[in-house]
NUKE-855638 format. One record per residue: x, y, z of N, C-alpha, C, O in turn; residue number from 1. Coordinates in steps of 0.001 Angstrom, whole numbers, plus 500000, padded with zeros to 6 digits. Example, Ala and Ser with C-alpha at 12.3 -4.5 7.8 and 13.67 -1.06 7.14 Angstrom:
BEGIN
> n.xx:n.yy:n.zz:ca.xx:ca.yy:ca.zz:c.xx:c.yy:c.zz:o.xx:o.yy:o.zz:resi
> 513190:494310:507800:512300:495500:507800:513200:496700:507800:514236:496681:508465:1
> 512850:497750:507080:513670:498940:507140:512900:500030:507870:513409:501138:508039:2
This chain:
BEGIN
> n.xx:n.yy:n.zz:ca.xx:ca.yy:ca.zz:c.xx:c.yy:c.zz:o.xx:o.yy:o.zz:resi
> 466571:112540:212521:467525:111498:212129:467588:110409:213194:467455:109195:213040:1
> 467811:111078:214268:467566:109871:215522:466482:109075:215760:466596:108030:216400:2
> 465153:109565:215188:464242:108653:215137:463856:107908:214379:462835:107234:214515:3
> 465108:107888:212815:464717:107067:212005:465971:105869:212568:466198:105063:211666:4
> 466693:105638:213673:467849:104889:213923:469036:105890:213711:469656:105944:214774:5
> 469568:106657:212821:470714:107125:212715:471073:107938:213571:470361:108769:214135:6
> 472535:107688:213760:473234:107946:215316:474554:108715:215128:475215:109316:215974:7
> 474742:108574:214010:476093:109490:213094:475714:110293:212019:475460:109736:210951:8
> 475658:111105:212082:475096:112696:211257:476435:113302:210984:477073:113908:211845:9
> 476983:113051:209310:478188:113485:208650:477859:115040:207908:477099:115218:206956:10
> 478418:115772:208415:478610:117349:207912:479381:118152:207201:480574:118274:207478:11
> 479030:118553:206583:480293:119927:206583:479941:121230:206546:478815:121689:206353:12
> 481349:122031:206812:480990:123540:207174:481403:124456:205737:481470:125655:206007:13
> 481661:124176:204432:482241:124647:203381:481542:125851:202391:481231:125740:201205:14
> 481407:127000:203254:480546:127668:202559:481029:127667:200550:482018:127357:199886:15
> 479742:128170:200296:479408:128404:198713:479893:126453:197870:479087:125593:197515:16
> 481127:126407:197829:481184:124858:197015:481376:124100:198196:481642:124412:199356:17
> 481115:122711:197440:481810:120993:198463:482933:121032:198267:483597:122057:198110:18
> 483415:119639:198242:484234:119405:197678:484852:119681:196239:483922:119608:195436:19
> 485774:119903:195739:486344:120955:194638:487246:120001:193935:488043:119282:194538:20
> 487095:120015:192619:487881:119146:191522:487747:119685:190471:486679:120217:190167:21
> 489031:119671:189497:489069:120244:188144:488889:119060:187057:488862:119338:185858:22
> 488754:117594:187567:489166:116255:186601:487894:115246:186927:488168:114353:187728:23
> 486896:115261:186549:486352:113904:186746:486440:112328:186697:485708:111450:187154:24
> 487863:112297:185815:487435:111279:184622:489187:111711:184397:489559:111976:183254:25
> 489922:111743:185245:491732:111794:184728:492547:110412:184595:493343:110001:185439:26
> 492325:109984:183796:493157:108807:183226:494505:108391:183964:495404:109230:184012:27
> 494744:106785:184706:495546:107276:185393:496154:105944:184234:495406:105387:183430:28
> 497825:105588:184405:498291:104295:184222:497530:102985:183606:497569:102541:182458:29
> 497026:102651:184427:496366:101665:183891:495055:101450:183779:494240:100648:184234:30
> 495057:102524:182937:493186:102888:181829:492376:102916:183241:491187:103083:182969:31
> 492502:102852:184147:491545:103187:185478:490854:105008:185100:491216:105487:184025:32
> 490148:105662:185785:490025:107244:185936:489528:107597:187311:488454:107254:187806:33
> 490216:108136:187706:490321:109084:189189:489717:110468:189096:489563:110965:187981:34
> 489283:111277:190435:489354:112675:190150:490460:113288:190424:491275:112607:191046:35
> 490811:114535:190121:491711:115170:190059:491565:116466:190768:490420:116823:191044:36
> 492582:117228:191103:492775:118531:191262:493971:119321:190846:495046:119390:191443:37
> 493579:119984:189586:495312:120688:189034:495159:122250:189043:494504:122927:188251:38
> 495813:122619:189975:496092:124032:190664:496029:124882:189530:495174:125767:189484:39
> 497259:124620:188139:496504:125519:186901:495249:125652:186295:494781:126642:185732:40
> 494752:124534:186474:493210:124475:185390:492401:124990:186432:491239:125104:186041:41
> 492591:125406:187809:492052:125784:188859:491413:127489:188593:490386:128167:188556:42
> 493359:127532:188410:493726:129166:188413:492732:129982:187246:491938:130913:187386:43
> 493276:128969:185697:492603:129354:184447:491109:129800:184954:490854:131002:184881:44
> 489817:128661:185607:489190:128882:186183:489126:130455:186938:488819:131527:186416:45
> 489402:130260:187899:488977:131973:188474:489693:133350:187965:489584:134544:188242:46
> 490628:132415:186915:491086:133811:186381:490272:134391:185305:490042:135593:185169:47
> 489872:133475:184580:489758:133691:183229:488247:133454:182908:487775:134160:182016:48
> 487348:132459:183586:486016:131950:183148:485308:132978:184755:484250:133592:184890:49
> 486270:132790:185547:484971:133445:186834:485420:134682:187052:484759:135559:187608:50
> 486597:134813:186610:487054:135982:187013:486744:136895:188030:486433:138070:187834:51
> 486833:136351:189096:486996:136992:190353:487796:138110:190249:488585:137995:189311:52
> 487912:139356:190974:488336:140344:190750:489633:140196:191626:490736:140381:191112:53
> 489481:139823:193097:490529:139505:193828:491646:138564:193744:492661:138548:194440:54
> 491239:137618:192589:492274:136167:192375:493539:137027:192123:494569:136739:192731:55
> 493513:138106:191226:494921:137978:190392:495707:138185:191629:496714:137488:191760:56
> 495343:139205:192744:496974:139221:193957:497039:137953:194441:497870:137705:195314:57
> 496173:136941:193955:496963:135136:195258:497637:134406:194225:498303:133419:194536:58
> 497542:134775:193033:498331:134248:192044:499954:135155:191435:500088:136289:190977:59
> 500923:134112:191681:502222:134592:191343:502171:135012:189553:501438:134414:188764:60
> 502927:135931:189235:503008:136447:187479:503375:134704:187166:502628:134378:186244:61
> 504119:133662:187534:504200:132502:186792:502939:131490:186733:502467:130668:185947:62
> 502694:131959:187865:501156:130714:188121:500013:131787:187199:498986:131175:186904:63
> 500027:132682:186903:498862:133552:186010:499509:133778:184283:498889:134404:183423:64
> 500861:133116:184062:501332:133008:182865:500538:131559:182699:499577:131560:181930:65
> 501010:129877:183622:500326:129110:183209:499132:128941:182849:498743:128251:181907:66
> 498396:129674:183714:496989:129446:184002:496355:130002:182190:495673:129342:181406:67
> 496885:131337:182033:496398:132035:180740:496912:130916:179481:496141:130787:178529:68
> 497857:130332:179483:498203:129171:178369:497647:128144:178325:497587:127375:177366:69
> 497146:128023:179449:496348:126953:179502:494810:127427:179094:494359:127006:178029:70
> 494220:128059:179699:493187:128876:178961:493110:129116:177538:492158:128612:176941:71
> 493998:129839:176861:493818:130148:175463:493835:128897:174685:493640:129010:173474:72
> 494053:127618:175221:493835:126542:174439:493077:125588:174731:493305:124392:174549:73
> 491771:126266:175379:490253:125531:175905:489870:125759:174991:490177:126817:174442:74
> 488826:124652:174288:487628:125320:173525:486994:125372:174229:487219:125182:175425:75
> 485714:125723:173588:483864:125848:174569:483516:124969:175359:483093:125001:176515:76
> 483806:123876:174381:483467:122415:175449:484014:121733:176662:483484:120980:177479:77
> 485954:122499:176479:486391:122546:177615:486042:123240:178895:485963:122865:180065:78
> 485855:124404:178262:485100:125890:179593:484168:125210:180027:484164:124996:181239:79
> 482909:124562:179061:481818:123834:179812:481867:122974:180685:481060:122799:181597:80
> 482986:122287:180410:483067:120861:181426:483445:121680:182819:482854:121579:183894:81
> 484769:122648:182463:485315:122970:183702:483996:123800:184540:483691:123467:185686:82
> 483563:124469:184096:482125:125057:184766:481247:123916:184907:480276:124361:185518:83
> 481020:122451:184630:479875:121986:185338:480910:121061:186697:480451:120422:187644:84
> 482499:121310:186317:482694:120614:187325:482648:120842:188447:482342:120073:189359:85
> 482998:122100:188503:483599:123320:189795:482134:124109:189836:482066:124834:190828:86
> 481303:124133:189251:479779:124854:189523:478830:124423:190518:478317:124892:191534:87
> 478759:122718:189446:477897:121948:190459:478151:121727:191713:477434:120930:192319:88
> 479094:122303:192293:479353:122429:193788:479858:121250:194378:480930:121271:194983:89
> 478967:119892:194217:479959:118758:194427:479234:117807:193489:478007:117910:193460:90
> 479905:116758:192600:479953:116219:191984:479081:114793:192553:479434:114164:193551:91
> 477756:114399:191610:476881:113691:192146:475753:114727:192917:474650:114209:193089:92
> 475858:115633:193227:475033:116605:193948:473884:116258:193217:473772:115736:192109:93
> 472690:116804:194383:471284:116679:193563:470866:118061:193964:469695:118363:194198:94
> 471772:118797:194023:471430:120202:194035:471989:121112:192808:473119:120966:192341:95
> 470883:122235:192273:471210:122585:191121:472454:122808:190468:473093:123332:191380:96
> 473389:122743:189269:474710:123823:189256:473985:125161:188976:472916:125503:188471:97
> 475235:125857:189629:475415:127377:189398:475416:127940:187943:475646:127042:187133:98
> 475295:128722:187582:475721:129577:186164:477012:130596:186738:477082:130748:187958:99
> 477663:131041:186170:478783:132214:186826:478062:133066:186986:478145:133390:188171:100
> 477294:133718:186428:476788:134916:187655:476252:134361:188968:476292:135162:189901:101
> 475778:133205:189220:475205:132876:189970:476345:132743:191538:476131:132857:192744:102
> 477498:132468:190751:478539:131477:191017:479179:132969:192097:479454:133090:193291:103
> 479202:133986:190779:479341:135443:191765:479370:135935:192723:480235:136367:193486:104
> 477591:135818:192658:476607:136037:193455:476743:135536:194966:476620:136183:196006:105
> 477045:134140:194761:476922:133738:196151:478080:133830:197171:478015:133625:198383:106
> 479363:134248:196286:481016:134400:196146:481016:135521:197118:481729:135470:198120:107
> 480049:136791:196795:479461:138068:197158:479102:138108:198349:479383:139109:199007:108
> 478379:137015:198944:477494:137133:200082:478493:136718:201019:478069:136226:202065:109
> 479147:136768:200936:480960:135924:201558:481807:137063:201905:482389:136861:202971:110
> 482043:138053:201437:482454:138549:200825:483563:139307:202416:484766:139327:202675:111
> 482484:139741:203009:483308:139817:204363:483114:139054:205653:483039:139545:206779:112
> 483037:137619:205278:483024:136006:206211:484585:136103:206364:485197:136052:205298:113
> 485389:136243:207593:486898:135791:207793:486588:134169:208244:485530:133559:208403:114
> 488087:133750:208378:487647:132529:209002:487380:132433:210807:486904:131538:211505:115
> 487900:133715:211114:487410:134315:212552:485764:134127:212786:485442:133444:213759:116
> 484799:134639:212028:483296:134319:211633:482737:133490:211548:481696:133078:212059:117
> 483665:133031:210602:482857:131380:210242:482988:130413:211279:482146:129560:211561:118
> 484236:130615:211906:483986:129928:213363:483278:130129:214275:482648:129182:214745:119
> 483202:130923:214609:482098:131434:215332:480641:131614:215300:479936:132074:216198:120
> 479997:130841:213191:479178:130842:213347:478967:128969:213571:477945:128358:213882:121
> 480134:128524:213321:480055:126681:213015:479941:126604:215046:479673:125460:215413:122
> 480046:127253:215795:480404:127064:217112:479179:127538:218204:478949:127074:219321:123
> 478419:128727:217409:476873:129053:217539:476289:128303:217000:475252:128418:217652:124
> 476018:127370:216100:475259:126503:215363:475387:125311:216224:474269:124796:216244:125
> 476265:124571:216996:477094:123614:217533:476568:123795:219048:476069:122906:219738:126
> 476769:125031:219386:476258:125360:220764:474922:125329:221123:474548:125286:222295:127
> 473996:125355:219911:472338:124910:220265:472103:123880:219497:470963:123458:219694:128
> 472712:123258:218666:472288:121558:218395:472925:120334:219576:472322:119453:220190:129
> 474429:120733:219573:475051:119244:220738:474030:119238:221775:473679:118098:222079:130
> 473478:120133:222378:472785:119129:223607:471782:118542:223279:471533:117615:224050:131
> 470577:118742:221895:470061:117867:221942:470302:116237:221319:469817:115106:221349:132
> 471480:117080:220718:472016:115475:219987:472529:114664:221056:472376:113449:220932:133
> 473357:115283:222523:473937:113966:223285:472405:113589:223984:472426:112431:224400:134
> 471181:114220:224201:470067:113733:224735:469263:112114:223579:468456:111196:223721:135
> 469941:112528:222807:469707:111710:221736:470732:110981:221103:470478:110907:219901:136
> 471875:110361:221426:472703:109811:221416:473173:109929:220015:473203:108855:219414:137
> 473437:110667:219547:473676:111257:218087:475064:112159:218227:475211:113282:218710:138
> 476152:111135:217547:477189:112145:216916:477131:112895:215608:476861:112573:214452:139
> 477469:113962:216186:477861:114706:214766:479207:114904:214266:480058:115297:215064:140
> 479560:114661:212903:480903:114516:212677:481391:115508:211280:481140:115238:210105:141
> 481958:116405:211661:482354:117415:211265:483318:116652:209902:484080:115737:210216:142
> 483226:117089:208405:483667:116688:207654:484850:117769:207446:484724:118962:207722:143
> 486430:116968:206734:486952:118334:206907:486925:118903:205349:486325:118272:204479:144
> 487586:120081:205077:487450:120808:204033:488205:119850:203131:489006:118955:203400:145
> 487650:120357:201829:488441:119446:200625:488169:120023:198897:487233:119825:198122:146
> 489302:120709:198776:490887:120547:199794:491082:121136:200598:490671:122294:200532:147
> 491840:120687:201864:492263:121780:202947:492710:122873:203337:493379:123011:204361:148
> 492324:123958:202401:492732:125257:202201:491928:126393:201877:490814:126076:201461:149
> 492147:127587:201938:491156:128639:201228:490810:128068:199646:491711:127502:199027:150
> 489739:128210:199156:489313:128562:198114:488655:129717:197447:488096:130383:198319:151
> 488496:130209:196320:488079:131876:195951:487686:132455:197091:486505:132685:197354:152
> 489133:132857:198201:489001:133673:198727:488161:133414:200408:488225:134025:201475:153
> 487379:132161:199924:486695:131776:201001:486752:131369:202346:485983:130425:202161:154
> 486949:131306:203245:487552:131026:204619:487267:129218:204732:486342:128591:204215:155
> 487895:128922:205206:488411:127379:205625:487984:127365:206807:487591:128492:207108:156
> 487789:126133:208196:487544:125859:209168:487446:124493:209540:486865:124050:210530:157
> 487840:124089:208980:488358:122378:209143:488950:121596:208342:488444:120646:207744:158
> 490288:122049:208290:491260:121935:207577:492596:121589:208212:493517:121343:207433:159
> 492859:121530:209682:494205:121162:209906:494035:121081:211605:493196:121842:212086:160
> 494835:120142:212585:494320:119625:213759:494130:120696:214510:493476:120473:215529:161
> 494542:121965:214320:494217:123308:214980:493032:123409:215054:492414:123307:216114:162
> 492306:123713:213488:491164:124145:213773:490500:123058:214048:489378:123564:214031:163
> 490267:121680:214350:489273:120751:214778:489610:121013:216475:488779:120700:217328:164
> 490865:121593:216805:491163:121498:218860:490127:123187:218600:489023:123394:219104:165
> 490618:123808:218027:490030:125517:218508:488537:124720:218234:487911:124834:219288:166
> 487854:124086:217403:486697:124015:217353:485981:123259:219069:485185:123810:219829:167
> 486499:122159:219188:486489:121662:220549:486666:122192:222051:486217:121904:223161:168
> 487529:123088:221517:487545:124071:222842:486115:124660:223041:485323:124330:223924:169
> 485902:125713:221936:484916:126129:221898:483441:125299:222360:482661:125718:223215:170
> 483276:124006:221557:481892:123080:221799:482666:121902:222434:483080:120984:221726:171
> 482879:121933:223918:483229:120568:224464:482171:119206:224505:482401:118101:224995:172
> 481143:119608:223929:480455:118163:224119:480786:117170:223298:481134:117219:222119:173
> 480660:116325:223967:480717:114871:223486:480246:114835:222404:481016:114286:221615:174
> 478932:115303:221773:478299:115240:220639:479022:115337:219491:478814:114788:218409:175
> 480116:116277:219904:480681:117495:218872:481918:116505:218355:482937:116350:219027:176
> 481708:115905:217167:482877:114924:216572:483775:115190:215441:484222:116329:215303:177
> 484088:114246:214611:485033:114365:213473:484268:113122:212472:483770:112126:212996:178
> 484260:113276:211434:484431:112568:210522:485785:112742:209557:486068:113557:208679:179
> 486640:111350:210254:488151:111422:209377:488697:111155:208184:489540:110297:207923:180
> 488113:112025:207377:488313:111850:206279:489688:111589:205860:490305:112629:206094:181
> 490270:110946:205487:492312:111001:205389:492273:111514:203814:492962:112479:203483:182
> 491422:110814:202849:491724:111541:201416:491735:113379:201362:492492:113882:200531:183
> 491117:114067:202015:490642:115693:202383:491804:116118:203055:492360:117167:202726:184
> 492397:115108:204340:492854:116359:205447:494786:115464:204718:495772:116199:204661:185
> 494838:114750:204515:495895:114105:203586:496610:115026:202535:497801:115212:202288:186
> 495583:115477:202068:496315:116674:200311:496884:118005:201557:496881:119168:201153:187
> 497186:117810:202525:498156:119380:203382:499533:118251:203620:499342:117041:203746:188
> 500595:118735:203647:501919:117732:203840:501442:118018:205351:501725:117164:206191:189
> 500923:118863:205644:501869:119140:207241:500404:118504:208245:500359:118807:209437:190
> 499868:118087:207948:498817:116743:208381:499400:115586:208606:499704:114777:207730:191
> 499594:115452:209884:500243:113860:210507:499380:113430:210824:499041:113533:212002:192
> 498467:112602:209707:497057:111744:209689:497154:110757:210805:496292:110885:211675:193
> 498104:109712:210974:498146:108779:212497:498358:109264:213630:497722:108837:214594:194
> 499572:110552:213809:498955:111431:214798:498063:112148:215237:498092:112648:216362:195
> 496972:112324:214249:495764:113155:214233:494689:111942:214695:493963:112307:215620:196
> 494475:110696:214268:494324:109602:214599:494042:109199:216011:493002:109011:216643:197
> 495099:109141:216245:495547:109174:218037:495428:110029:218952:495646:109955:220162:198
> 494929:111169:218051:495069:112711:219212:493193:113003:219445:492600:113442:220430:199
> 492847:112708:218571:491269:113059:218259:490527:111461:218347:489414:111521:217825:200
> 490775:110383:218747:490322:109485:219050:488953:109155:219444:488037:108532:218908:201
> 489103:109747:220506:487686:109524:221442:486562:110715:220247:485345:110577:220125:202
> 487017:111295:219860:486421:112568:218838:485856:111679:217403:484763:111851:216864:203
> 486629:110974:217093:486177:110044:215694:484733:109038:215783:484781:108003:216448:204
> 483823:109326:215262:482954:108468:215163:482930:107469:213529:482591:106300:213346:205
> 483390:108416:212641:483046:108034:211189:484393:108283:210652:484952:109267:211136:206
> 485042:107618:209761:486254:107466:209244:486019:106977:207647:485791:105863:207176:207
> 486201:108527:206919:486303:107740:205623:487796:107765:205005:488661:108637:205086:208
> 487803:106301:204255:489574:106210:204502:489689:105882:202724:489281:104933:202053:209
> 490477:107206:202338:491197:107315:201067:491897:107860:201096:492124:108670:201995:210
> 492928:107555:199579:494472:107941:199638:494191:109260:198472:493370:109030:197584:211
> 494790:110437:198498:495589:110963:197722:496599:111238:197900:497135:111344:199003:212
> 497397:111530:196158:498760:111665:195768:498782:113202:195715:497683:113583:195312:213
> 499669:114303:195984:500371:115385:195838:501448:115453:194938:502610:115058:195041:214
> 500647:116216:193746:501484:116282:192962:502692:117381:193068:502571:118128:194038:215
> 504203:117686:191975:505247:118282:192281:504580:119578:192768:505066:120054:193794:216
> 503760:120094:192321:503932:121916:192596:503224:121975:194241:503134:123051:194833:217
> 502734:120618:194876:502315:120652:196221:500823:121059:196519:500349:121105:197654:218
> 500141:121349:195356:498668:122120:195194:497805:121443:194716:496687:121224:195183:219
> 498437:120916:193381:497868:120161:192690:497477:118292:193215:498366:117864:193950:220
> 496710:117590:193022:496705:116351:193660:495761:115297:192415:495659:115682:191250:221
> 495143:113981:192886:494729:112986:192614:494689:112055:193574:495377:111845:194572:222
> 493354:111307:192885:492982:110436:194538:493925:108925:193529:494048:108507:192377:223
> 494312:108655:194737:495478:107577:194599:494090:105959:194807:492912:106033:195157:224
> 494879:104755:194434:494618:103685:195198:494149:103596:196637:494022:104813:196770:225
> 493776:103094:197869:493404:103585:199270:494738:102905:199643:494800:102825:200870:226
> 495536:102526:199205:496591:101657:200310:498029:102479:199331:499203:102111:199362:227
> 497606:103336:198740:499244:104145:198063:499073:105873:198444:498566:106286:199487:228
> 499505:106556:197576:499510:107948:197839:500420:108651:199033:501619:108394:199138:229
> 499823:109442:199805:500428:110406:200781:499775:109800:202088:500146:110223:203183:230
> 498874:108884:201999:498204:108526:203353:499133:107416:203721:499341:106489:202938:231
> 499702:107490:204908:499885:106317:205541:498898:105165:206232:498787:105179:207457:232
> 498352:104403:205634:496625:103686:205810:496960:103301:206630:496426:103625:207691:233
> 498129:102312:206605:498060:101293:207710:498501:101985:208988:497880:101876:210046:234
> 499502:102635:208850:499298:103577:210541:498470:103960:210931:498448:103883:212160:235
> 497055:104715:210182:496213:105083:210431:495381:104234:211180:495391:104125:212407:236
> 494528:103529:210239:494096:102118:210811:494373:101073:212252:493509:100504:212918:237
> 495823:101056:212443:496492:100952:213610:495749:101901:214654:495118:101474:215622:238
> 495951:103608:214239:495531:104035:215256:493808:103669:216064:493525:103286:217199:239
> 493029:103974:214975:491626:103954:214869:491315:102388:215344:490271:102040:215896:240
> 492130:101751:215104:491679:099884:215911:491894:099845:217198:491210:099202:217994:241
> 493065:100680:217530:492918:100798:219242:492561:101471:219251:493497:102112:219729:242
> 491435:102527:219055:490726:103350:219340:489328:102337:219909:488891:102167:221047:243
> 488967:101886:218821:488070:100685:219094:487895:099598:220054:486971:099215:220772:244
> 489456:099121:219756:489376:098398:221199:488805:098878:222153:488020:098134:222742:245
> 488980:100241:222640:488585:100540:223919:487276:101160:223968:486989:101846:224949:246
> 486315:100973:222869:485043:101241:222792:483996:099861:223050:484354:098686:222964:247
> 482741:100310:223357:481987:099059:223303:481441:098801:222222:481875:099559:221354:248
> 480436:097853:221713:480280:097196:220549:479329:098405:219410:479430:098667:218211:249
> 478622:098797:220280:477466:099910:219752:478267:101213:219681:477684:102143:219123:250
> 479477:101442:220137:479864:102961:219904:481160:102756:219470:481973:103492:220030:251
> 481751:101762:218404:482280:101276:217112:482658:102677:216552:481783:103540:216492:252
> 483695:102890:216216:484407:104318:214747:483464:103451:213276:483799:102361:212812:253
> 482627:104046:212933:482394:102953:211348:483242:103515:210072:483182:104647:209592:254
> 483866:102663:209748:484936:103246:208632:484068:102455:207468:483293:101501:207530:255
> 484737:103609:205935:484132:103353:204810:484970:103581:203944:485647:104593:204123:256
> 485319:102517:202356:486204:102521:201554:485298:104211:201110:484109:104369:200832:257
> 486227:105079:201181:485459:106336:201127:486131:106571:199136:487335:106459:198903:258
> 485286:106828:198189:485507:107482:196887:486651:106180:196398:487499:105652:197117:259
> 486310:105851:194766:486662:104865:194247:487272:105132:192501:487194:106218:191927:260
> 487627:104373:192137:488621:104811:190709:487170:104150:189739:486215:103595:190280:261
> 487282:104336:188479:485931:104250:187606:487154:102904:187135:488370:103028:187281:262
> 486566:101854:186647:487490:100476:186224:486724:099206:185943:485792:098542:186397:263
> 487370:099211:185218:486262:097593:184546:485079:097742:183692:485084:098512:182731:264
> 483975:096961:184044:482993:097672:183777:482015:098776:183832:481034:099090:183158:265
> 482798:099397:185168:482038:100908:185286:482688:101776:183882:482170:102879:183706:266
> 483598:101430:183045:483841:102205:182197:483415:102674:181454:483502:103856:181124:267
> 482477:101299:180726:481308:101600:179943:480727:102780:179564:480225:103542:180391:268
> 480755:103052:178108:479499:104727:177915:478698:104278:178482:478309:105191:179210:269
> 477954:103177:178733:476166:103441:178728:476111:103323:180491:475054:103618:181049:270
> 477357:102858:181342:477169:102932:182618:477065:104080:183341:478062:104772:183548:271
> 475843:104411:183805:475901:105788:184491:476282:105810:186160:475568:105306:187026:272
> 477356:106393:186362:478065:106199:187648:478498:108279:188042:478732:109291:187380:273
> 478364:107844:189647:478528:109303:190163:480104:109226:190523:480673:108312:191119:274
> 480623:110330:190049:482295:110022:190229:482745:110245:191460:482808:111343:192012:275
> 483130:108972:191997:483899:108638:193147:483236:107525:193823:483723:106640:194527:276
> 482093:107732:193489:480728:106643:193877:480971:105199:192926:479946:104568:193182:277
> 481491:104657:192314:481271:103733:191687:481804:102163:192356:482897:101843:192824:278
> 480698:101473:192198:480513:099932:193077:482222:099620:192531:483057:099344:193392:279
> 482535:099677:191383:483534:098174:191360:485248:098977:192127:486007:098280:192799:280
> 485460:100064:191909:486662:100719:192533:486152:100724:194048:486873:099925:194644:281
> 485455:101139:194705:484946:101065:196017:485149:099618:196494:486026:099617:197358:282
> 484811:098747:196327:484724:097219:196547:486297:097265:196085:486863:096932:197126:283
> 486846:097387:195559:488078:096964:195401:489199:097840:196517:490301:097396:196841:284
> 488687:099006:196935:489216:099801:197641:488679:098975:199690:489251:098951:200780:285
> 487435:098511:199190:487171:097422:200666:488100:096285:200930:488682:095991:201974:286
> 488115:095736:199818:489161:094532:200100:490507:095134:200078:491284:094421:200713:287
> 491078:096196:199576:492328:096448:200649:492277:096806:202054:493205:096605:202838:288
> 491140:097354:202356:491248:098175:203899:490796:096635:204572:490833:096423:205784:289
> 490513:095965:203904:489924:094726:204775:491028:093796:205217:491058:093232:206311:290
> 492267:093652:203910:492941:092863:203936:494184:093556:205225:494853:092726:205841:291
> 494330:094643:205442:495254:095501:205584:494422:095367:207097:495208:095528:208030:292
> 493220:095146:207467:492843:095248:209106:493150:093893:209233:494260:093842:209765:293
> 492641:092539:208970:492878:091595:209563:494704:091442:209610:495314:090789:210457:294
> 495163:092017:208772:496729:092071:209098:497082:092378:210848:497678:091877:211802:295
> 496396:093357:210539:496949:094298:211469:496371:093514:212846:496980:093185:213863:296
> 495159:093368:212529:494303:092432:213828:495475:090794:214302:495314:090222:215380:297
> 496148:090498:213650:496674:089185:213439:498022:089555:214028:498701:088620:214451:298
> 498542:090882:214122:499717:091190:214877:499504:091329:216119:500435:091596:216879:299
């Protein structure tokens, strides 16, 4: 990577899926579509289509009453969608989807990974790449989980400012970074994104900056506008500009209108767009973060 120019190498540590969504295409207000995440259509999911054997003890008798009502009134085509959403591992992927046995299978090989392990293997992996990456002036920037929590059972490891300091303790090099995602580490309430901002500073190389909303039950979410939701942008931003200030021109945080609403003409049947990827919500999500820095630059 360093010898093709690239100097920021974005990661993640998320065994079996990526990023995780039950909604491709959730209709918000004003005919726009967002992705989604709804904790029941989640549940229905591993209760009922993957049926994991272990789900039913993390689910309360009310959250496994919704989940089954909601289920018994999927058809086929619903089950299908929800299996290519949550299969394909991450959405836009050019890596195969799963089938549920497959989905099992790999669920299996996990099976006794704590998140004690998995750190320890993200920290052995970390401990023989950073030195050749600072010989090579190459950050690596740790993406965090999304959403920030266990999934089927799976262990988490970059999900809340703990585990990015325990990770740092462990790999003190310079190499060893963050990519700040605010839409990912945002869906936990107890994430103080501008304090996290300010605390991990010198640690930020790559900043992708989107909003989600938390919906009532606290589980459930949707990616918001970039300047509404649960993210406080402009504090953020604040932080990450004096971060900059005190960098030189070549070792810049590069921030990116990160994931975009489908609108306008991306709506189109015949427009084929990767969800979250689409030019005209992205560009519209730039000119707020744009308008919202020279603000801030002008104070």
């Amino acid at each position: 990577m360093a010898a093709a120019g690239i100097k920021i190498i974005c990661y993640n540590f998320m065994p079996v899926v990526d990023w995780c969504r039950t909604d491709l295409e959730w209709e918000l207000p004003n005919g726009a579509r967002a992705m989604r995440f709804d904790q029941d259509r989640f549940a229905a999911f591993e209760l009922h289509i993957l049926k994991r054997p272990a789900a039913t003890a993390e689910y309360s008798p009310e959250q496994q009453a919704r989940a089954k009502k909601l289920f018994d009134k999927m058809s086929q085509a619903d089950i299908d969608y929800l299996v290519m959403v949550i299969a394909s591992a991450l959405p836009g992927s050019t890596t195969e989807p799963m089938t549920i046995p497959q989905f099992r299978d790999r669920l299996e090989q996990y099976r006794d990974i704590t998140p004690k392990i998995l750190r320890q293997h993200l920290a052995e992996f970390l401990g023989r790449v950073t030195p050749v990456a600072e010989q090579l002036g190459v950050s690596l920037t740790l993406h965090p989980d999304d959403p920030p929590r266990p999934l089927f059972g799976l262990p988490r490891v970059a999900s809340t400012a703990d585990d990015y300091q325990a990770l740092f303790d462990a790999v003190p090099s310079k190499a060893n970074g963050i990519c700040f995602c605010t839409g990912s580490l945002g869906v936990r309430a107890e994430n103080n994104l501008p304090e996290m901002a300010e605390r991990f500073g010198p640690r930020i190389a790559f900043a992708h900056l989107r909003a989600t909303k938390r919906e009532a039950d606290g589980l459930s979410f949707y990616e918001s506008d970039h300047l509404d939701g649960d993210v406080d942008m402009v504090a953020v931003l604040k932080a990450l500009l004096k971060e900059n200030a005190r960098r030189s021109p070549d070792k810049q945080i590069v921030f990116r209108p990160d994931h975009g609403h489908r609108m306008l003409d991306d709506l189109a049947a015949t427009k084929r767009t990767n969800p979250g990827y689409t030019a005209i919500g992205r560009l519209r999500g730039l000119a707020e973060l744009r308008g919202a820095i020279r603000a801030i630059e002008h104070q």
